[in-house]
C-alpha positions as CSV (number, residue, x, y, z in Angstrom):
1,X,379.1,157.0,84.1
2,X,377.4,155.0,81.8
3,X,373.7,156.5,79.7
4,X,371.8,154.4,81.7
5,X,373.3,154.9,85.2
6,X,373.1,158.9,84.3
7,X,369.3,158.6,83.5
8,X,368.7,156.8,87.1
9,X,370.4,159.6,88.6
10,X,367.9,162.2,86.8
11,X,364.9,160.4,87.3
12,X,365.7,160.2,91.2
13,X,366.5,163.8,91.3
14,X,363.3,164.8,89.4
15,X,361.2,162.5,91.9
16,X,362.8,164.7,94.6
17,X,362.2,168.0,93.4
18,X,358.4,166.7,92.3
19,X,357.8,165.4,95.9
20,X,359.1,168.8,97.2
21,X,356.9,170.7,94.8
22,X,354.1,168.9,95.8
23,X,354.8,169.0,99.6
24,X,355.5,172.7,99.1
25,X,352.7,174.0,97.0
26,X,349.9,174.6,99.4
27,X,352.1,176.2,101.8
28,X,353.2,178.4,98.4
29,X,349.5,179.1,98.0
30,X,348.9,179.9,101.3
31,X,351.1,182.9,101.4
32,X,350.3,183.6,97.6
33,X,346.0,184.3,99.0
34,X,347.3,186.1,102.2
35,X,349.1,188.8,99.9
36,X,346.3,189.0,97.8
37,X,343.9,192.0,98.1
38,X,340.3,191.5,98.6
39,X,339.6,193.0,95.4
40,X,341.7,190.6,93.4
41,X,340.7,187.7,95.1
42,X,338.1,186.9,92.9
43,X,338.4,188.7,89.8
44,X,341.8,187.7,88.8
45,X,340.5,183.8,88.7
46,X,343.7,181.4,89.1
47,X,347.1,183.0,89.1
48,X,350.5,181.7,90.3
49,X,351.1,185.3,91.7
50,X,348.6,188.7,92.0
51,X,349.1,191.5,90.1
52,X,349.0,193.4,93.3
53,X,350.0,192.5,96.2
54,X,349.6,193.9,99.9
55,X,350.2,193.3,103.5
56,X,346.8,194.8,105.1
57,X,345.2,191.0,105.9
58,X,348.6,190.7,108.3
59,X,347.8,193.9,109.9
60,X,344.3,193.5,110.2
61,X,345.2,190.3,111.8
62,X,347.7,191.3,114.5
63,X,346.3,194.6,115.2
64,X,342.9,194.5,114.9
65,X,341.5,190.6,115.6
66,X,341.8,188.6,118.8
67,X,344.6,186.4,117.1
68,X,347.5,187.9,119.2
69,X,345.2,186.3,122.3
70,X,345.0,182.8,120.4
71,X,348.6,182.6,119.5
72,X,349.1,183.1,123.2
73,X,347.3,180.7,124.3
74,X,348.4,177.8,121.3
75,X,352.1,178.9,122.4
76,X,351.3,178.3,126.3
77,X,349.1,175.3,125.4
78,X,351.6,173.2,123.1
79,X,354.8,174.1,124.8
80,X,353.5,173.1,128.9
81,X,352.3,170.0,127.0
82,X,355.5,169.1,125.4
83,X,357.5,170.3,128.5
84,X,355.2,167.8,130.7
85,X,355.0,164.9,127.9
86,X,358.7,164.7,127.8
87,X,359.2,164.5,131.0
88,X,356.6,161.7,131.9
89,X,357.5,160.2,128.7
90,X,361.4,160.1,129.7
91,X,360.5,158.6,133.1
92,X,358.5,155.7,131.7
93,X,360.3,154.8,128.5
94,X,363.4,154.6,130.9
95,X,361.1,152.2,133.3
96,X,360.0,150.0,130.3
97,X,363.3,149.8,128.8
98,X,365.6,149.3,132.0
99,X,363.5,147.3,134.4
100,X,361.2,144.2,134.7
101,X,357.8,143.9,137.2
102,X,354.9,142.1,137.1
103,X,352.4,144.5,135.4
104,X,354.8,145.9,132.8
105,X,353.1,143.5,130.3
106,X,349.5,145.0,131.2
107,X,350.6,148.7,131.6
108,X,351.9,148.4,127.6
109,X,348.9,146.5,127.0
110,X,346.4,149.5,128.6
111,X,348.9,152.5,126.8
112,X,348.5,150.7,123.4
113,X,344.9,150.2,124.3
114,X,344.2,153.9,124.7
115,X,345.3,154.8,120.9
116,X,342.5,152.5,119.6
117,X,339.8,154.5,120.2
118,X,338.6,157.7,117.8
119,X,338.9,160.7,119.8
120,X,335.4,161.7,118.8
121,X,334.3,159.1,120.9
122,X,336.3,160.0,123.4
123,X,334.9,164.0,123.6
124,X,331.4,163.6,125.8
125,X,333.0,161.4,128.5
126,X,336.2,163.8,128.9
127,X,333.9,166.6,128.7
128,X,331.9,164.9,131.6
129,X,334.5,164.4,133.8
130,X,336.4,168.1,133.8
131,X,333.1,169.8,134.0
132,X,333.2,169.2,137.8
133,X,336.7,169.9,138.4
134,X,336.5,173.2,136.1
135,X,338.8,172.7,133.7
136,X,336.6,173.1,130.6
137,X,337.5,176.4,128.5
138,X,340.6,176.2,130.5
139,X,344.0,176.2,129.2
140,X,345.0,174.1,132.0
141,X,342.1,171.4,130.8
142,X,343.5,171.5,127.2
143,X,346.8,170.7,129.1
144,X,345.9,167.5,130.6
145,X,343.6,166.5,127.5
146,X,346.5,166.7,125.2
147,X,349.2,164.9,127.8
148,X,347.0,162.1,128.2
149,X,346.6,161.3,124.9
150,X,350.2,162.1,123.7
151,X,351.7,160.0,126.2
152,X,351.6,156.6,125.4
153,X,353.1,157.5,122.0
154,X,356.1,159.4,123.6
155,X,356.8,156.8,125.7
156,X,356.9,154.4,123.3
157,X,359.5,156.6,121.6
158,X,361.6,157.5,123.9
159,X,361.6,153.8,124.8
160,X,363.1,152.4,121.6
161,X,365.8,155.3,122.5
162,X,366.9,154.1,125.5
163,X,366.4,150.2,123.8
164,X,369.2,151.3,121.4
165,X,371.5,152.6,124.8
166,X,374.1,149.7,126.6
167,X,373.0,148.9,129.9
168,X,376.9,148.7,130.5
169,X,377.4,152.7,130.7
170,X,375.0,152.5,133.5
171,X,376.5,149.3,135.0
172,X,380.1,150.9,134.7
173,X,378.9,154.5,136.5
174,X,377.0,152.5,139.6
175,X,380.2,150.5,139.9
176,X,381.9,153.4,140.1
177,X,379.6,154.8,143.2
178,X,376.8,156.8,141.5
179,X,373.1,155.5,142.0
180,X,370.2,154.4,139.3
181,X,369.2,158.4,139.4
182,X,372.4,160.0,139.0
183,X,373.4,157.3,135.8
184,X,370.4,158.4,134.5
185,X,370.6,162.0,134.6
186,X,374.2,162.1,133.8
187,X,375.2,159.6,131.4
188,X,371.9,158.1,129.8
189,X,369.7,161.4,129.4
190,X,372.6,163.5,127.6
191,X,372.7,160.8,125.0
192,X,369.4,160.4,124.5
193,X,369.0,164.3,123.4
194,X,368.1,163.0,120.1
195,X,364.6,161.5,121.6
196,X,364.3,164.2,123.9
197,X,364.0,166.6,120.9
198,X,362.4,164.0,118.5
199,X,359.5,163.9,121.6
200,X,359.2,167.6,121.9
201,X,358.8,168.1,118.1
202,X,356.0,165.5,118.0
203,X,353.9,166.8,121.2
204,X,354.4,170.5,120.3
205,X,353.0,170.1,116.4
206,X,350.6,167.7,117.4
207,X,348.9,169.6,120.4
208,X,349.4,173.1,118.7
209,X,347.3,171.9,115.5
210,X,344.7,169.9,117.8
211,X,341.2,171.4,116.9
212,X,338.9,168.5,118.4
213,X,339.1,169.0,121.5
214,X,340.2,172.8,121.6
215,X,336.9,173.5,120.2
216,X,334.6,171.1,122.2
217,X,336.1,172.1,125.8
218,X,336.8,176.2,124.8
219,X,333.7,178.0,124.4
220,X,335.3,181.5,125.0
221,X,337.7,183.6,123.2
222,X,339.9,184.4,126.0
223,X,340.9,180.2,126.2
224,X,340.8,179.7,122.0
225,X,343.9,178.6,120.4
226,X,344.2,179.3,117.0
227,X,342.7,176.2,115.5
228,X,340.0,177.7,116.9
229,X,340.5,181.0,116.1
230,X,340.8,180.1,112.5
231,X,337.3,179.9,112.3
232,X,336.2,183.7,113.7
233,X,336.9,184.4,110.3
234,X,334.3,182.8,108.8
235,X,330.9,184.8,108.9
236,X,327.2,183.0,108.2
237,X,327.3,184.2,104.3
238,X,330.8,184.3,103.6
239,X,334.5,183.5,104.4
240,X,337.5,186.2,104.7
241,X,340.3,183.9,103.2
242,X,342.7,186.8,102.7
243,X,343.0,187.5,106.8
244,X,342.5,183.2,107.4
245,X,345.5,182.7,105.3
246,X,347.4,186.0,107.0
247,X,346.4,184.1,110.2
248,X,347.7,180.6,109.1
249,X,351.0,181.9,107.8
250,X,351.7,183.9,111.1
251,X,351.1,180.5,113.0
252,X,353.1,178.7,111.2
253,X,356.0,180.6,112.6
254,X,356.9,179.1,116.6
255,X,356.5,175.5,114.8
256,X,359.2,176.5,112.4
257,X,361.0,178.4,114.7
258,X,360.4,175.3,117.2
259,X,362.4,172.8,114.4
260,X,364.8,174.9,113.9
261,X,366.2,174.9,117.1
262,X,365.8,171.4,118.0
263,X,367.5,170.6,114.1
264,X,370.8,169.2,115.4
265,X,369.2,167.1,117.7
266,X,366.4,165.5,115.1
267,X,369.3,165.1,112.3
268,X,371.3,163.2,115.2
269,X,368.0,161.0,115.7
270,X,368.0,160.2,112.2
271,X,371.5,159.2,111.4
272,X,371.7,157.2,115.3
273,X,373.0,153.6,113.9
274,X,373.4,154.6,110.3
275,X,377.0,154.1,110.5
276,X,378.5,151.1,112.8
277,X,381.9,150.8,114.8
């Protein structure tokens, strides 16, 4: 290889590994303070490590705080939304992609039209209108907040899936004596597992970090997720980083967790149409 093509090849790596460090590092340093005792906290001042480390903000954390409750309720929250997102988000992207009727120009129109608005806008009048139904500091409330807004965006997705799928597989199994349905839940859904999973991924991390809302509609412990609960660890005169940090790397495990079971699928997603013929 010739000097300069070796030097390219360096540089790129180097970019990689600095973009990695950098993506990396808080999540570094959030494990690095929840290790750290009270104690050290402060009077060691800036250190890549502590000189001490322990595990008592964890164990304050799980046994001793409501967290356990929050995580519950983030984990029931985010997964019925993603669960009921896909779903509604694979029957409509199908719908857009496959047929043609007279108000399928106005219905994209309206879905694009609802991700205009800022959501903080958005909090008084949604608050208004599940008062009466009582489905403020509900899960279920949180629910339909978060599948409203999520979607459009899904359905979008999973459209451009089902774009990039030959109507002729369809074509070939109704010839063949199997209805719209059946072609659809036989032969198109399998091969759109890639959106399926790219759509779950995107609905679950987005509705289990959601704090807007959560905090506006939730006025009760027993209905907080853990965006919320994040904050019972701040006091009037001071804030208990140590256990806030213990907190955020505990829920930082089901989304990990989450991605690393849906993996194949989102790699498949990525390299659909890389390679032709």
């Amino acid at each position: 290889m010739r000097p300069s093509r070796i030097a390219l090849t360096v540089a790129h790596r180097l970019a990689i590994l600095a973009y990695i460090v950098v993506a990396l590092f808080p999540l570094y340093w959030l494990l690095k303070v929840a290790v750290t005792p009270n104690d050290l906290l402060y009077s060691e001042g800036v250190r890549m490590w502590p000189s001490r480390t322990t595990f008592e903000h964890f164990t304050y954390v799980i046994a001793h705080s409501a967290f356990p409750t929050f995580f519950k309720n983030s984990l029931i929250v985010a997964g019925s939304t993603a669960f009921v997102v896909t779903i509604i988000a694979s029957l409509s992207g199908y719908a857009l992609s496959r047929f043609n009727f007279r108000a399928k120009y106005w219905i994209v129109a309206l879905m694009l039209l609802t991700q205009m608005f800022p959501l903080v806008m958005l909090v008084a009048p949604i608050f208004k209108i599940l008062s009466p139904l009582g489905l403020t500091n509900s899960l279920t409330g949180l629910v339909v907040v978060y599948s409203a807004f999520n979607v459009p965006f899904a359905t979008f997705l999973m459209q451009s899936f089902f774009d990039g799928i030959p109507k002729d597989l369809e074509e070939a199994a109704m010839i063949d004596g199997a209805t719209q349905f059946v072609a659809f839940r036989q032969i198109i859904l399998p091969l759109t597992l890639p959106g399926i999973a790219a759509t779950l991924g995107f609905v679950f991390t987005a509705a289990w970090s959601e704090l807007l809302f959560a905090l506006m509609l939730i006025s009760g412990n027993d209905a907080a997720t853990f965006p919320v609960g994040l904050l019972s660890f701040v006091s009037k005169f001071s804030v208990n980083f140590g256990q806030m940090m213990a907190a955020g790397v505990l829920a930082l495990i089901p989304a990990c967790l989450f991605f690393l079971l849906i993996q194949r699928y989102l790699v498949q997603g990525l390299t659909a149409g890389a390679v032709k013929g």
